[in-house]
Structure formats: C-alpha cells, structure tokens
CHARMM internal coordinates of N, CA and C (Angstrom, degrees):
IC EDIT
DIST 1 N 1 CA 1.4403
DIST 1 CA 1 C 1.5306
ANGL 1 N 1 CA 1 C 108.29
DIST 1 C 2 N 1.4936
ANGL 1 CA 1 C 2 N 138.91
DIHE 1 N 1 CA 1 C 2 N 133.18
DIST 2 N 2 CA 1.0411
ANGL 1 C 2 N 2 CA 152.67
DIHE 1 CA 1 C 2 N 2 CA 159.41
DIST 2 CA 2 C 1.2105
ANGL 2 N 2 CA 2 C 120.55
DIHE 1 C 2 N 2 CA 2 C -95.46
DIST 2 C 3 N 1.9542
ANGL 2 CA 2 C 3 N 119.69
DIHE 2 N 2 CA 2 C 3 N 159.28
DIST 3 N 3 CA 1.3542
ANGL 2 C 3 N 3 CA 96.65
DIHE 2 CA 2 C 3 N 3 CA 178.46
DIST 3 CA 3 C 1.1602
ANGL 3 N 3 CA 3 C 129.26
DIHE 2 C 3 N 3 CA 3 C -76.49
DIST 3 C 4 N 1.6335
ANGL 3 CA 3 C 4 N 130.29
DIHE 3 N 3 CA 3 C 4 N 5.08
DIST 4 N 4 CA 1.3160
ANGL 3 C 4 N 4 CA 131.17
DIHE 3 CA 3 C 4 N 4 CA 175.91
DIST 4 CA 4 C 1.7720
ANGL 4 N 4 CA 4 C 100.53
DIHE 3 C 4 N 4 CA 4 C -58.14
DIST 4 C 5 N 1.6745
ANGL 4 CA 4 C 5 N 114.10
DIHE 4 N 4 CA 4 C 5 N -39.04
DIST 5 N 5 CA 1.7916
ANGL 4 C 5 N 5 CA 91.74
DIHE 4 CA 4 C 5 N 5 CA -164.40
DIST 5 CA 5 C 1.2647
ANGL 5 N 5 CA 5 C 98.99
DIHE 4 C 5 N 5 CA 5 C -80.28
DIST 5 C 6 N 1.5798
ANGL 5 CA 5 C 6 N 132.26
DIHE 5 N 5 CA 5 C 6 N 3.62
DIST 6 N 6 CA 1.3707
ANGL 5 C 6 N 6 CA 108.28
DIHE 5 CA 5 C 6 N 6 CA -169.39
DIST 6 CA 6 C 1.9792
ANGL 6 N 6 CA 6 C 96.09
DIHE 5 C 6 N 6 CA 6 C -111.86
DIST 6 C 7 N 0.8852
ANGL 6 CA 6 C 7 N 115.46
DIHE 6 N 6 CA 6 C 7 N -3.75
DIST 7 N 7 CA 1.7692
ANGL 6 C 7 N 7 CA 126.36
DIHE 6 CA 6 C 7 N 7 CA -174.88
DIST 7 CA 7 C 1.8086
ANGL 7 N 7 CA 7 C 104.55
DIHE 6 C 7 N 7 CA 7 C -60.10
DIST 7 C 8 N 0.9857
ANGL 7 CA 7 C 8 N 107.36
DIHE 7 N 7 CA 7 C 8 N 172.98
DIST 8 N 8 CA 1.6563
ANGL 7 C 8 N 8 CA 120.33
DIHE 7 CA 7 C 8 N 8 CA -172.49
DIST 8 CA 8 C 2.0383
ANGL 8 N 8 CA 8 C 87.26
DIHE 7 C 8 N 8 CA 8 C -132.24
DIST 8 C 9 N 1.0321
ANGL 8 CA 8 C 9 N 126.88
DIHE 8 N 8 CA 8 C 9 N 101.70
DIST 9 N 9 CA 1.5262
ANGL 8 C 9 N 9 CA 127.15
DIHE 8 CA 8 C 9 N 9 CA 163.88
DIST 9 CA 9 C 1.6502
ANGL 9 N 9 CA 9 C 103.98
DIHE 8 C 9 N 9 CA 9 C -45.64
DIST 9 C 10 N 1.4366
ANGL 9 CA 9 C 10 N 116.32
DIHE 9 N 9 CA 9 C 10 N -29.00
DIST 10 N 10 CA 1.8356
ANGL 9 C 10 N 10 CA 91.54
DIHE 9 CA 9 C 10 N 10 CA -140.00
DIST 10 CA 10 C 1.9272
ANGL 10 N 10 CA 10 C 73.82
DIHE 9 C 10 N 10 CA 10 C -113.68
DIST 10 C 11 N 1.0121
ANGL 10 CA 10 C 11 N 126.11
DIHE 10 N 10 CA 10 C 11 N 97.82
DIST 11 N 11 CA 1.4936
ANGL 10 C 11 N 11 CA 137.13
DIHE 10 CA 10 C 11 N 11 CA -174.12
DIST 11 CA 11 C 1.4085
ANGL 11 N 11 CA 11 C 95.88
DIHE 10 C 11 N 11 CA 11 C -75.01
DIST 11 C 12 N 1.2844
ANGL 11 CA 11 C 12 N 109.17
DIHE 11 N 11 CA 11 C 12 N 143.60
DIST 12 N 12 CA 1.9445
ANGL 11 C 12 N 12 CA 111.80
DIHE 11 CA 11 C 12 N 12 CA 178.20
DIST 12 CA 12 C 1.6650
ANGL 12 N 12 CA 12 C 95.19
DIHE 11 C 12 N 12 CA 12 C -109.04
DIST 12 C 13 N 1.3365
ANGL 12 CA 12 C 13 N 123.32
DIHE 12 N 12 CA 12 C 13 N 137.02
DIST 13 N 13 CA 1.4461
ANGL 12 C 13 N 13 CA 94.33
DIHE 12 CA 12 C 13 N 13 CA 150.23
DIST 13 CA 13 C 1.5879
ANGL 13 N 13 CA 13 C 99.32
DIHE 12 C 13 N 13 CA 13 C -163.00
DIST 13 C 14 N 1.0668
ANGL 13 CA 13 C 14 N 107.99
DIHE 13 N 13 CA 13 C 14 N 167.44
DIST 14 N 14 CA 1.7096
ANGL 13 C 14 N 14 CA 125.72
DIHE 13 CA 13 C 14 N 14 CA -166.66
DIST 14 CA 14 C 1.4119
ANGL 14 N 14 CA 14 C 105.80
DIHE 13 C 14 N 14 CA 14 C -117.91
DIST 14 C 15 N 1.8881
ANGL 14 CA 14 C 15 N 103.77
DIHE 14 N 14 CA 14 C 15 N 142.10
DIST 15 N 15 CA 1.3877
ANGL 14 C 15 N 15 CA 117.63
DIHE 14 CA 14 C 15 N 15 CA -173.83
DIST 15 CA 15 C 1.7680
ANGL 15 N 15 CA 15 C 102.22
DIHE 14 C 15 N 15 CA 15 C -111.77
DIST 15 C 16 N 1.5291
ANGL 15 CA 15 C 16 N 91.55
DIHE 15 N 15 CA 15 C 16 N 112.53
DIST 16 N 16 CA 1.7317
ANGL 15 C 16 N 16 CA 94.03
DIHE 15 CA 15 C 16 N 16 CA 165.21
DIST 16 CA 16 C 1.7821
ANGL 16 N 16 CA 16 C 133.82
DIHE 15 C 16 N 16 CA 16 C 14.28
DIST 16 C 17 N 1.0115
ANGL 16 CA 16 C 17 N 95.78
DIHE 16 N 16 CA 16 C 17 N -60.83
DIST 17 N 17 CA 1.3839
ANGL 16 C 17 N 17 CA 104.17
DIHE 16 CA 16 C 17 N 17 CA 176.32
DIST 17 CA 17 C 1.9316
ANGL 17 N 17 CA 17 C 116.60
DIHE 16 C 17 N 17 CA 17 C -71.82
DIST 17 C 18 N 1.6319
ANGL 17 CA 17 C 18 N 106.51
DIHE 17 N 17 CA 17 C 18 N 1.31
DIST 18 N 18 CA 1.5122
ANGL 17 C 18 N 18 CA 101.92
DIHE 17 CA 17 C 18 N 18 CA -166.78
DIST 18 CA 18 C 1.6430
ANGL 18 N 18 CA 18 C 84.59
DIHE 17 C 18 N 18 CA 18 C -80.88
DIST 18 C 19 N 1.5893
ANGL 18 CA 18 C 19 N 90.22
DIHE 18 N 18 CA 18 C 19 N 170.83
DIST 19 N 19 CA 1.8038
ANGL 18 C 19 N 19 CA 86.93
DIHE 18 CA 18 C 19 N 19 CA 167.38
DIST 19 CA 19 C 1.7342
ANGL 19 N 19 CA 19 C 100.30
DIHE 18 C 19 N 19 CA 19 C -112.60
DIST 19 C 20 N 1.4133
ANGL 19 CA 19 C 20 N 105.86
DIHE 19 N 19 CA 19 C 20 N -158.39
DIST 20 N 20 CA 1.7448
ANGL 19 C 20 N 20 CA 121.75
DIHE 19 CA 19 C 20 N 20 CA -173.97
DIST 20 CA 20 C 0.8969
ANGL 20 N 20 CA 20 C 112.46
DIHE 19 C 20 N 20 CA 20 C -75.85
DIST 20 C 21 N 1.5829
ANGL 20 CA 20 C 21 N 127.31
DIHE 20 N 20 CA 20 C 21 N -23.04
DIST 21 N 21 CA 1.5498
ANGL 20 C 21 N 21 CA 127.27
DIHE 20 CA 20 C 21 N 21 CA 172.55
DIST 21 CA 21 C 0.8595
ANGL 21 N 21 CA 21 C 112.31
DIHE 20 C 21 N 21 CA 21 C -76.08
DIST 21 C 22 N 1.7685
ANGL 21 CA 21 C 22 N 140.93
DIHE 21 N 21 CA 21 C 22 N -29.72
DIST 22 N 22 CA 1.1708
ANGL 21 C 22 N 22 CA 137.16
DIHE 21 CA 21 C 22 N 22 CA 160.79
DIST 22 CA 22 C 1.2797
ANGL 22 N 22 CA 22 C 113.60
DIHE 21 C 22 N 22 CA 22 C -69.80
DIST 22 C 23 N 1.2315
ANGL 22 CA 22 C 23 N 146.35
DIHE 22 N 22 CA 22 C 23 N -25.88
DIST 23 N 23 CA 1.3314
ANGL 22 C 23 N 23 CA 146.41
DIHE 22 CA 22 C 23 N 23 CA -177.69
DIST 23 CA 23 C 1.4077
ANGL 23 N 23 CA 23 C 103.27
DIHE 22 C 23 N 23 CA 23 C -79.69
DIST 23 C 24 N 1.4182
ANGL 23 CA 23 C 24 N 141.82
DIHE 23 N 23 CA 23 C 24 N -47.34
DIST 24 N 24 CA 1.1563
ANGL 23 C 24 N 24 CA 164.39
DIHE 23 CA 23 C 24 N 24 CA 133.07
DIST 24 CA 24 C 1.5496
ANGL 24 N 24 CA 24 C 105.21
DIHE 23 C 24 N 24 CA 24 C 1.03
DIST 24 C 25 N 1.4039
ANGL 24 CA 24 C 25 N 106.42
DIHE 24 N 24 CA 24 C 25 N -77.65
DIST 25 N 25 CA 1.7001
ANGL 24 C 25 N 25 CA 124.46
DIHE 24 CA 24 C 25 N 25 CA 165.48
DIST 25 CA 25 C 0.7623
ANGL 25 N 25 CA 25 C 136.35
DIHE 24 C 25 N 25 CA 25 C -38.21
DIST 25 C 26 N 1.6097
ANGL 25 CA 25 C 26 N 122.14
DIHE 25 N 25 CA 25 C 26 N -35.10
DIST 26 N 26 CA 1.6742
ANGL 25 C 26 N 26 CA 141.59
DIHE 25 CA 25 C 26 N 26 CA 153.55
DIST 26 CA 26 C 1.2476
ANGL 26 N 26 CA 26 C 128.39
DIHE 25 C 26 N 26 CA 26 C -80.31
DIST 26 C 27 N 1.4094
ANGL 26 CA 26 C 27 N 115.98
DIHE 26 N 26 CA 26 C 27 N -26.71
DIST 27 N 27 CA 1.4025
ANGL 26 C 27 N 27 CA 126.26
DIHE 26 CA 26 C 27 N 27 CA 177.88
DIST 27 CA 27 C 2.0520
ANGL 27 N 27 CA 27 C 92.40
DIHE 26 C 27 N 27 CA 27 C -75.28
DIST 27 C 28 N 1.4914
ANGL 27 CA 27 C 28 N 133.11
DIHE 27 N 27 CA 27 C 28 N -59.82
DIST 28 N 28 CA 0.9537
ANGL 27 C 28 N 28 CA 124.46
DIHE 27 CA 27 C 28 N 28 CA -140.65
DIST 28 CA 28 C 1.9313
ANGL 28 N 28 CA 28 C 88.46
DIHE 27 C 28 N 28 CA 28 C -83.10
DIST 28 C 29 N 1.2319
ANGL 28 CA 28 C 29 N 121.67
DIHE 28 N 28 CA 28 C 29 N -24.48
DIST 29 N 29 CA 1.6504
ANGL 28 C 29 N 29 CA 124.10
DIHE 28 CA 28 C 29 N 29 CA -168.50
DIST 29 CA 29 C 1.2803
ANGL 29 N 29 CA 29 C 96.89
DIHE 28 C 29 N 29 CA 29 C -89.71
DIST 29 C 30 N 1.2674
ANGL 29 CA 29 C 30 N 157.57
DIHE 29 N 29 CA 29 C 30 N -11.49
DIST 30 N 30 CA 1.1953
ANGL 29 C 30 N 30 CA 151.08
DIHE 29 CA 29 C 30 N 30 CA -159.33
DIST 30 CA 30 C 1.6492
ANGL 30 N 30 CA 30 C 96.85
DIHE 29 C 30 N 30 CA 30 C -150.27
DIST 30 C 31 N 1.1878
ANGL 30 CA 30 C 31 N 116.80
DIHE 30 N 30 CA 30 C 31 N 22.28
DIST 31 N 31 CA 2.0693
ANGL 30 C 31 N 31 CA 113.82
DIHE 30 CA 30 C 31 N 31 CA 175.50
DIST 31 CA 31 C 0.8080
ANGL 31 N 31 CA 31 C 119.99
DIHE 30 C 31 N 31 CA 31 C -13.25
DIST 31 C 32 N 2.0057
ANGL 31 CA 31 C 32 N 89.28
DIHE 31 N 31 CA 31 C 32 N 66.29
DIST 32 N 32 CA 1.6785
ANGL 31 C 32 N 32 CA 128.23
DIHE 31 CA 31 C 32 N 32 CA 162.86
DIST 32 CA 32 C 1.7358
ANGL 32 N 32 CA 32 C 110.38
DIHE 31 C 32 N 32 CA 32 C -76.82
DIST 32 C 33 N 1.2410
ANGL 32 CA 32 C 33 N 129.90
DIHE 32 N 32 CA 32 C 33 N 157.15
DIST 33 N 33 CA 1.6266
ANGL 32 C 33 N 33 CA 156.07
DIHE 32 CA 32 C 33 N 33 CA 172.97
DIST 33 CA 33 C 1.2343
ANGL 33 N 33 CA 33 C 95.48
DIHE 32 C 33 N 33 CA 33 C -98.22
DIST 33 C 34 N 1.3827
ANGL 33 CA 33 C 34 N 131.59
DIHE 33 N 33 CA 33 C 34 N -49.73
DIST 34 N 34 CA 1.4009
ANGL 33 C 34 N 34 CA 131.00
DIHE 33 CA 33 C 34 N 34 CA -141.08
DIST 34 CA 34 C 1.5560
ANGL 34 N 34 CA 34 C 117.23
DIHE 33 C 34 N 34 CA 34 C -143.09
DIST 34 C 35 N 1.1104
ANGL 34 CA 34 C 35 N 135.03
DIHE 34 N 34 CA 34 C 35 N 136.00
DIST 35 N 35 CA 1.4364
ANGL 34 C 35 N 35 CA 131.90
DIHE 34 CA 34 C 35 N 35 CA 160.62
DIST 35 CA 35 C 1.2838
ANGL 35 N 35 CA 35 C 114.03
DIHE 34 C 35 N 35 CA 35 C -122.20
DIST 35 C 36 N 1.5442
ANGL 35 CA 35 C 36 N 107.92
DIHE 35 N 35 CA 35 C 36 N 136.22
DIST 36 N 36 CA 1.1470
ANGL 35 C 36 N 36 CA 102.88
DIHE 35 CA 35 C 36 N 36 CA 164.11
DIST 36 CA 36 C 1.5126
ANGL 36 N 36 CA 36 C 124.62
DIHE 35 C 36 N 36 CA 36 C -102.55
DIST 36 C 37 N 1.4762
ANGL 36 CA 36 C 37 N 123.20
DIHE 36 N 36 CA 36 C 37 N 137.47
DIST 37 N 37 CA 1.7539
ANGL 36 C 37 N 37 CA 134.36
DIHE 36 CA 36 C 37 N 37 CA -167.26
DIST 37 CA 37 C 1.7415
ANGL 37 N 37 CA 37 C 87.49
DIHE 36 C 37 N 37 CA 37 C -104.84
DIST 37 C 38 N 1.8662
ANGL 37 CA 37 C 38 N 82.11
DIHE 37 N 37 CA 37 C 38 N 119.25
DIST 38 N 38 CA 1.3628
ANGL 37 C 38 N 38 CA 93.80
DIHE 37 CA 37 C 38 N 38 CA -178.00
DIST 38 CA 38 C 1.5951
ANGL 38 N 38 CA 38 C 100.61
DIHE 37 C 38 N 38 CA 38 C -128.88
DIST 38 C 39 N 1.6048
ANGL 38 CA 38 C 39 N 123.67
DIHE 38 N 38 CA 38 C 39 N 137.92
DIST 39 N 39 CA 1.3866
ANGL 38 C 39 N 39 CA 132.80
DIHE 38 CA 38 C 39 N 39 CA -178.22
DIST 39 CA 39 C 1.0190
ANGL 39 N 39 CA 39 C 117.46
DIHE 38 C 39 N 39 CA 39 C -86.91
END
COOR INIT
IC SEED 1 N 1 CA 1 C
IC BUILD
C-alpha cells in the first residue's frame, strides 16, 4: 500500500483570514477531523 491509496485528491483547506463558520462549514459538508490553514 502507498500513500496514493490512502490520500484524499480533493484537499480542503482554509486561509487565515477565514473565520469558524467557515471552518465549521467544511468540516460538517466534507465529514472532515482536520483542516488545514494554508497562507
């Protein structure tokens, strides 16, 4: 197994300036654990 079979293609991620309702919004539409805040 490599990490390609275990990867997610469609990456979510949030820029600093989003707030919690947007983080909130992606976590509950995409039943994400994790985001990554990217600059």
């Amino acid at each position: 197994m490599t990490a390609r079979n275990l990867m997610n293609p469609e990456l979510v991620t949030l820029r600093p300036t989003d707030t919690v309702a947007t983080a909130a919004t992606h976590i509950l539409k995409h039943h994400l654990r994790h985001l990554a805040v990217v600059d």
